[in-house]
C-alpha positions in Angstrom: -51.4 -17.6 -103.8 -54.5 -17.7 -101.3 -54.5 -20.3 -99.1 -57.4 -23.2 -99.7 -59.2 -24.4 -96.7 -60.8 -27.4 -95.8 -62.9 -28.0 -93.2 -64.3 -31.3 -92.1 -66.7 -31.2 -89.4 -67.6 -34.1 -87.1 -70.7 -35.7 -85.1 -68.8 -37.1 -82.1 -70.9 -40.4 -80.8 -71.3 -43.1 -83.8 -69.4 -41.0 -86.1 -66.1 -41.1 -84.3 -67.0 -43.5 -81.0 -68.8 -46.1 -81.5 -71.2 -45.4 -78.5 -72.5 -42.4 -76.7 -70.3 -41.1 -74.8 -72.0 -41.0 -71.8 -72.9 -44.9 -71.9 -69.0 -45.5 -71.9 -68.6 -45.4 -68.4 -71.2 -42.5 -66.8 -74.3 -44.0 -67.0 -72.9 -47.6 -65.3 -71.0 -46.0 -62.2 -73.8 -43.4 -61.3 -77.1 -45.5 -62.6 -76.5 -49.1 -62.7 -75.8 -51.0 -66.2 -79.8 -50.4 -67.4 -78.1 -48.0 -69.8 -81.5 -48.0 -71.8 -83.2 -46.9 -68.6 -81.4 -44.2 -68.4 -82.1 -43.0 -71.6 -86.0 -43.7 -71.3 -85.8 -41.4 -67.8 -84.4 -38.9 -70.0 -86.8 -38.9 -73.2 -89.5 -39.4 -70.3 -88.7 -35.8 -69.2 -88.4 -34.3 -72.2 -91.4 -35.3 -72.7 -93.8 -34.3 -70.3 -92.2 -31.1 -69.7 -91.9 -30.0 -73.2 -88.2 -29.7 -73.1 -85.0 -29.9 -75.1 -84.1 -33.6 -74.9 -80.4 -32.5 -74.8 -81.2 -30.2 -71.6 -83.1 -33.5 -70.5 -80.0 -35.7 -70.7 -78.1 -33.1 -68.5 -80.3 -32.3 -66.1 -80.4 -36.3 -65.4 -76.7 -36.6 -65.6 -76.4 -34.0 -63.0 -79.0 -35.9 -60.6 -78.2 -39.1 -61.1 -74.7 -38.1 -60.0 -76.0 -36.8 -57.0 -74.3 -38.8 -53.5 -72.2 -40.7 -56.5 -69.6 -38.4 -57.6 -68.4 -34.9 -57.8 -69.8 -33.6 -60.8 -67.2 -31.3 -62.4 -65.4 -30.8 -65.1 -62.5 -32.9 -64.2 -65.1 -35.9 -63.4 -66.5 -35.6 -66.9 -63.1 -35.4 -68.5 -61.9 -38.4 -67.3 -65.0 -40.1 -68.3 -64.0 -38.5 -71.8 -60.9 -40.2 -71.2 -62.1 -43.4 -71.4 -64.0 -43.0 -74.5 -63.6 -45.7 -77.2 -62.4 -44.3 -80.9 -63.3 -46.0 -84.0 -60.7 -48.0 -86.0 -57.5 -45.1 -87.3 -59.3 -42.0 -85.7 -56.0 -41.5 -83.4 -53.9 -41.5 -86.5 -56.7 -40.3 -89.4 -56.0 -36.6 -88.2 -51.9 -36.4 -89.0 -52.7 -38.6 -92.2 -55.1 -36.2 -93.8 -53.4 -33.3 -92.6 -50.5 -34.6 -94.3 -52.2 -35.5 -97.5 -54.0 -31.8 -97.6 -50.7 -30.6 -97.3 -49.4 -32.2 -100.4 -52.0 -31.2 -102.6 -52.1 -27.2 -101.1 -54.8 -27.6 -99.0 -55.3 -26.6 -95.6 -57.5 -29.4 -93.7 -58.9 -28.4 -90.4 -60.9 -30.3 -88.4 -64.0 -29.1 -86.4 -66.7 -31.4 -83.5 -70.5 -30.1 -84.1 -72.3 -32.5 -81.4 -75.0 -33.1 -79.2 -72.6 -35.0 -76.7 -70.6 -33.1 -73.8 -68.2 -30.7 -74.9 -66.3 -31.6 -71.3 -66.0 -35.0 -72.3 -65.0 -34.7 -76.0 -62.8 -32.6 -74.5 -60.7 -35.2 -72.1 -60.3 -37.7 -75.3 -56.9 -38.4 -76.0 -57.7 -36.9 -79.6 -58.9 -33.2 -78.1 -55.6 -33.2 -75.9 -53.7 -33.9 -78.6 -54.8 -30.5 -80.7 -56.5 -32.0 -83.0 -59.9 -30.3 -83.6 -59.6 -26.5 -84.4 -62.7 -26.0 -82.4 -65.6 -27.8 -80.3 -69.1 -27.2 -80.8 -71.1 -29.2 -78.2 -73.4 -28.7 -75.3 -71.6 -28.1 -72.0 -72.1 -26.7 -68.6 -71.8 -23.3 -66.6 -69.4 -24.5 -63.7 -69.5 -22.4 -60.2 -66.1 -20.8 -58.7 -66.0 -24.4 -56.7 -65.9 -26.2 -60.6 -69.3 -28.0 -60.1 -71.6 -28.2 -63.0 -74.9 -26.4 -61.8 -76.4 -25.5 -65.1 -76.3 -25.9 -69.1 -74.2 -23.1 -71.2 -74.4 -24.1 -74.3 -76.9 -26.8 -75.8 -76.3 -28.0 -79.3 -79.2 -29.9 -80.7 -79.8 -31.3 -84.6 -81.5 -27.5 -85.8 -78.9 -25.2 -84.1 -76.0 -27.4 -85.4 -76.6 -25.6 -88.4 -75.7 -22.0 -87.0 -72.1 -23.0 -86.7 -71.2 -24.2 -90.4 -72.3 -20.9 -90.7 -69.1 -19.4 -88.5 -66.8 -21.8 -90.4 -67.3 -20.3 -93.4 -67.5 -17.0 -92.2 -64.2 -17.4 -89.7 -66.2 -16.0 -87.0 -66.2 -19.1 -84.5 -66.9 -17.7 -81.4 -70.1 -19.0 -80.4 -70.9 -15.9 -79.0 -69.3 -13.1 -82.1 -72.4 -11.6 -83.4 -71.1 -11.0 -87.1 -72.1 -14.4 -88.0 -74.7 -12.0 -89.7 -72.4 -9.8 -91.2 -72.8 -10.5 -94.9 -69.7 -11.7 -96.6 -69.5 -12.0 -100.3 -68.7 -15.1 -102.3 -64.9 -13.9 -102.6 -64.3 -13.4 -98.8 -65.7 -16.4 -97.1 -62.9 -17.8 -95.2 -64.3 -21.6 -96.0 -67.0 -21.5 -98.4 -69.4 -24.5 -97.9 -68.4 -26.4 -101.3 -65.3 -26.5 -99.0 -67.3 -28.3 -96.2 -67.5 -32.3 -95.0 -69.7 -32.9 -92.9 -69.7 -36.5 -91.1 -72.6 -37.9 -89.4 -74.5 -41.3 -88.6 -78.0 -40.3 -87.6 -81.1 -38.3 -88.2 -80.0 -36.1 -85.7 -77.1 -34.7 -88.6 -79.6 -34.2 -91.7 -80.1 -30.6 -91.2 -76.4 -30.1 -91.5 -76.0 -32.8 -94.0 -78.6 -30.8 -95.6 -77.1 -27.7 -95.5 -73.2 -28.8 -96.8 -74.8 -30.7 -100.0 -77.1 -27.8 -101.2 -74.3 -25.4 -101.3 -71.8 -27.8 -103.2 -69.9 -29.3 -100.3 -69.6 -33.1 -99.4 -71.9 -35.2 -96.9 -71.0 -38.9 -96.0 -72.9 -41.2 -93.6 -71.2 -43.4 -91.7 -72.3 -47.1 -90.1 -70.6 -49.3 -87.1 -68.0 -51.7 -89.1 -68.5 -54.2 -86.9 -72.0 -54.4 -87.1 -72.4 -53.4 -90.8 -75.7 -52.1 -90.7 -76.3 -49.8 -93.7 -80.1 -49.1 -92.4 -79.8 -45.8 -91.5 -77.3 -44.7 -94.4 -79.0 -46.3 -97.2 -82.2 -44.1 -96.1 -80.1 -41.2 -96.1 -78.6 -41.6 -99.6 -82.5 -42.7 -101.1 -83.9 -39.3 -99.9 -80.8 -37.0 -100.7 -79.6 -36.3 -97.3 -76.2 -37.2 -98.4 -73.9 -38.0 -101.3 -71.5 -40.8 -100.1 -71.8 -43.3 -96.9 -68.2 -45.5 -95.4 -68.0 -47.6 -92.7 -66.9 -45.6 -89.7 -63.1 -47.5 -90.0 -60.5 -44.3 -90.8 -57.7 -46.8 -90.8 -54.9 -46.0 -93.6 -56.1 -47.3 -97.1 -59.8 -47.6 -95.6 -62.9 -47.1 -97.8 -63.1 -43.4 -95.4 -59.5 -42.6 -96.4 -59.8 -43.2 -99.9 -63.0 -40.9 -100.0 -61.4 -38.3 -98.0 -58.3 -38.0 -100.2 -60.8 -37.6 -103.7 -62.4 -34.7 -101.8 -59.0 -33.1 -100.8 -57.6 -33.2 -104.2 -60.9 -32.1 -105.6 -61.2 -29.1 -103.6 -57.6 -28.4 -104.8 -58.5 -28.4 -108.3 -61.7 -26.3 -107.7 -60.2 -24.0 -106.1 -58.0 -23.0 -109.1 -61.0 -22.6 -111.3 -63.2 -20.5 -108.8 -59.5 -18.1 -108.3 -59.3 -18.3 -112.2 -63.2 -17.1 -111.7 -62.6 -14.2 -109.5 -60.0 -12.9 -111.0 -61.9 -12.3 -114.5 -65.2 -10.7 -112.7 -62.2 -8.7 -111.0 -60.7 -7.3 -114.1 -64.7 -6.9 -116.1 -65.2 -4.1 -113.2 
């Protein structure tokens, strides 16, 4: 029997962590606690310059570093180290895996983010294994290991192009059969196989994307603050199809979702092979 995948794909910063990542630690010890400052310098230069806000924030993390720290990747790391999770991310990953497994379905688990890939990458949930891959802006370090300039930059349009090597299996970022067509039969993990978690505007094209094709979108809101603004917007104009407090503790509203869509993707799975196999035997 063909093996069924699921993929659920992550926004990092509100979505796992309740803050942005660089606010957790960054910001204070190489700009002061004006966090919001920070931000404004950023949006500032984006701005006036006509640039990529995300190629903003970096090129202000770099100088504001400057005479503070050495900015490396083992400097951002351990700020990624001290990034706070959510309620039950640590353990959501084994649990759904787990669960997956029980109903036949393969559950991997994928970051697509605006935030640093060095610093998602010195969580305790990276070093642990969990994600099968990370999608997220990050820097070209020198033979010394300083950052001196952006290599990949992952903003809310071009989030889209990696669902896109998901489902195709082609994941790296720089494999140019992303374009190779594939038909419906051979796509590793086609998009009504998809999640796609988010918290912000900044996740609606890919939100977008996952729900027009069949797959599943779900908003997510701080549990501690309980705002439902920003989801209840998102569910009014279509952007997704269910919202959950961002609490992934066992027997939380999250789990309970995540655990329908598992065994639904098991059951539709049998019907779309059921599918295929009659087109199969009509040719």
């Amino acid at each position: 029997m063909e093996k069924t995948v699921l993929a659920i794909c992550y926004d990092f910063d509100k979505t796992l962590s309740p803050d942005d990542m660089q606010a957790q630690g960054f910001i204070q010890d190489n700009y002061g606690d004006d966090i919001g400052k920070f931000w404004e310098m950023t949006n500032e230069l984006a701005t006036n310059n006509d640039m990529d806000q995300n190629l903003a924030y970096m090129y202000t993390m770099k100088e504001a570093s400057y005479g503070n720290m050495l900015f490396n990747r083992k400097s951002l790391e351990e700020y990624g180290a001290k990034v706070e999770l959510f309620p039950g991310v640590e353990s959501w990953f084994d649990r759904i895996n787990k669960f997956g497994k029980e109903n036949g379905v393969e559950v991997e688990h994928y970051i697509i983010s605006s935030g640093l890939k060095e610093m998602i990458e010195g969580t305790k949930l990276a070093r642990k294994g969990v994600f099968k891959k990370i999608y997220a802006s990050s820097f070209y370090f020198d033979e010394k290991g300083m950052a001196i300039w952006p290599a990949q930059v992952v903003n809310y349009t071009n989030k889209t192009q990696f669902l896109f090597r998901i489902e195709k299996g082609v994941l790296d970022v720089n494999d140019p059969a992303v374009n190779t067509y594939y038909a419906p039969d051979e796509l590793r993990v086609p998009f009504r196989n998809m999640v796609y978690i988010g918290d912000s505007a900044t996740d609606i094209p890919c939100m977008k994307l996952v729900n027009s094709y069949g797959g599943h979108s779900i908003g997510v809101y701080n549990p501690d603050t309980k705002d439902k603004s920003k989801v209840y917007d998102m569910i009014r104009e279509n952007r997704i199809r269910y919202f959950a407090a961002a609490d992934y503790s066992e027997g939380s509203e999250m789990e309970l979702l995540m655990k329908r869509i598992i065994s639904r993707t098991a059951m539709n799975e049998e019907l779309e092979r059921a599918h295929f196999e009659c087109q199969r035997e009509t040719h």
